[in-house]
C-alpha positions as CSV (number, residue, x, y, z in Angstrom):
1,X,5.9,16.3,-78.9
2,X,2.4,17.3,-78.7
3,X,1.1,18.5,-75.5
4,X,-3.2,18.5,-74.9
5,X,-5.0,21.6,-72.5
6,X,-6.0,20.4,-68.9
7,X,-7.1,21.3,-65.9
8,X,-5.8,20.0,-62.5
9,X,-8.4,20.5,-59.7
10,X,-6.7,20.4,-56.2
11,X,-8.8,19.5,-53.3
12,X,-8.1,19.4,-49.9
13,X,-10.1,18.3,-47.3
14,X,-10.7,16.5,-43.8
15,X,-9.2,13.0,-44.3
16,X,-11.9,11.9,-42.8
17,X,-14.1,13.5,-46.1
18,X,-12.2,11.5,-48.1
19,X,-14.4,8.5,-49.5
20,X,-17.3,11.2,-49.5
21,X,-15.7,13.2,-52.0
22,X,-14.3,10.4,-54.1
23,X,-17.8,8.8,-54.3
24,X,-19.3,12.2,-55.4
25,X,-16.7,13.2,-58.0
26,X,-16.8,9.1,-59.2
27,X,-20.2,9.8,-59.6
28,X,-20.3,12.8,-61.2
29,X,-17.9,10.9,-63.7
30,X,-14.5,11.6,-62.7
31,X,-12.7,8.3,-63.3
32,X,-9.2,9.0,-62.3
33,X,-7.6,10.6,-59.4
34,X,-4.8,10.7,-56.6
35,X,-4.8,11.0,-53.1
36,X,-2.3,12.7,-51.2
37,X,-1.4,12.8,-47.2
38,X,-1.4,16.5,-46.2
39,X,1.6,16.6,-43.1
40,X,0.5,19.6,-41.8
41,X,0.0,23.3,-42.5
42,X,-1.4,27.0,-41.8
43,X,-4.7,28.8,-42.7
44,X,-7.2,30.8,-40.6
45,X,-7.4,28.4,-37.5
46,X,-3.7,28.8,-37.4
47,X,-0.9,26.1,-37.7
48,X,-1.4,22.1,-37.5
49,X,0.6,19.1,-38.2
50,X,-0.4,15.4,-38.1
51,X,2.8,14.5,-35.4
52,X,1.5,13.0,-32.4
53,X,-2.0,11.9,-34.4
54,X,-3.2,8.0,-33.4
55,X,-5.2,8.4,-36.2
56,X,-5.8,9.6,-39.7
57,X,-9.2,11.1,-39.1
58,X,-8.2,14.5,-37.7
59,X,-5.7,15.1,-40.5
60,X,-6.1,16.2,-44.3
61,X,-6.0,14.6,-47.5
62,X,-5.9,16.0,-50.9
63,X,-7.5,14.6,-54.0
64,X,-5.8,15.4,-57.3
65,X,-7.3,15.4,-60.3
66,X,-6.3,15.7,-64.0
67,X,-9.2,16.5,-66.3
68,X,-10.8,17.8,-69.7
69,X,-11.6,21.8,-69.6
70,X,-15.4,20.7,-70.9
71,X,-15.9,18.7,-67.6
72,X,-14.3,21.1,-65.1
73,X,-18.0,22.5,-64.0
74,X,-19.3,19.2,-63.4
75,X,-16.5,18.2,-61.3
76,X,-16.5,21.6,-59.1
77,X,-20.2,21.8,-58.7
78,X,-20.3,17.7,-57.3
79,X,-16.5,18.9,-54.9
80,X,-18.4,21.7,-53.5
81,X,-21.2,19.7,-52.1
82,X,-18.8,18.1,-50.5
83,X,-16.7,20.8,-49.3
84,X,-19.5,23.9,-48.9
85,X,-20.1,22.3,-45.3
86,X,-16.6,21.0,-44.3
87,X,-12.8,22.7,-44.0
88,X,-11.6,22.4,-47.3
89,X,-9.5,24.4,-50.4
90,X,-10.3,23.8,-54.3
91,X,-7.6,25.0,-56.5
92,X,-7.7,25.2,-60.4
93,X,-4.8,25.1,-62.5
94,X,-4.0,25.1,-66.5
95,X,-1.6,22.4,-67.2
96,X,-0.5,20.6,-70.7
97,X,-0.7,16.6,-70.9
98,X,1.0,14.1,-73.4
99,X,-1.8,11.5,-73.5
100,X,-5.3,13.8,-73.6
101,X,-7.0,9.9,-74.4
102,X,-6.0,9.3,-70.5
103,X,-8.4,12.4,-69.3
């Protein structure tokens, strides 16, 4: 089977980011992505975990993406507007897709 070149761009942010950085990647014309609860973790303010939250805002989110390698810059230069001024982590990986039509 043939595989197609990617890249999956891992973002994770303040949930309460969220529909901030989805309008700015939508309209820097990333049509497709998933968002994922983050249940907690560690970094440089130390550990966290959503238990005991009433609500959503204080937790994280993370917004996958699956794209071409020609419109990686355009999506990381529309996240980072975004994320420059908030707590947040963009990851970039190489990864192979079935249907490249779908990206």
């Amino acid at each position: 089977m043939q595989t197609h070149k990617a890249k999956r761009v891992v973002i994770t942010i303040e949930a309460i980011m969220q529909r901030r950085l989805t309008d700015t990647i939508e309209a820097a014309g990333v049509t497709g992505y998933s968002i994922l609860p983050v249940l907690g973790g560690s970094g440089r303010s130390g550990a966290w975990s959503r238990d005991g939250q009433i609500s959503r805002a204080a937790g994280m989110v993370q917004v996958v993406c699956i794209i071409k390698p020609e419109r990686l810059d355009g999506l990381l230069e529309a996240a980072f507007e975004v994320v420059d001024k908030h707590i947040g982590v963009v990851t970039i990986s190489d990864v192979e897709v079935l249907r490249a039509e779908r990206f």
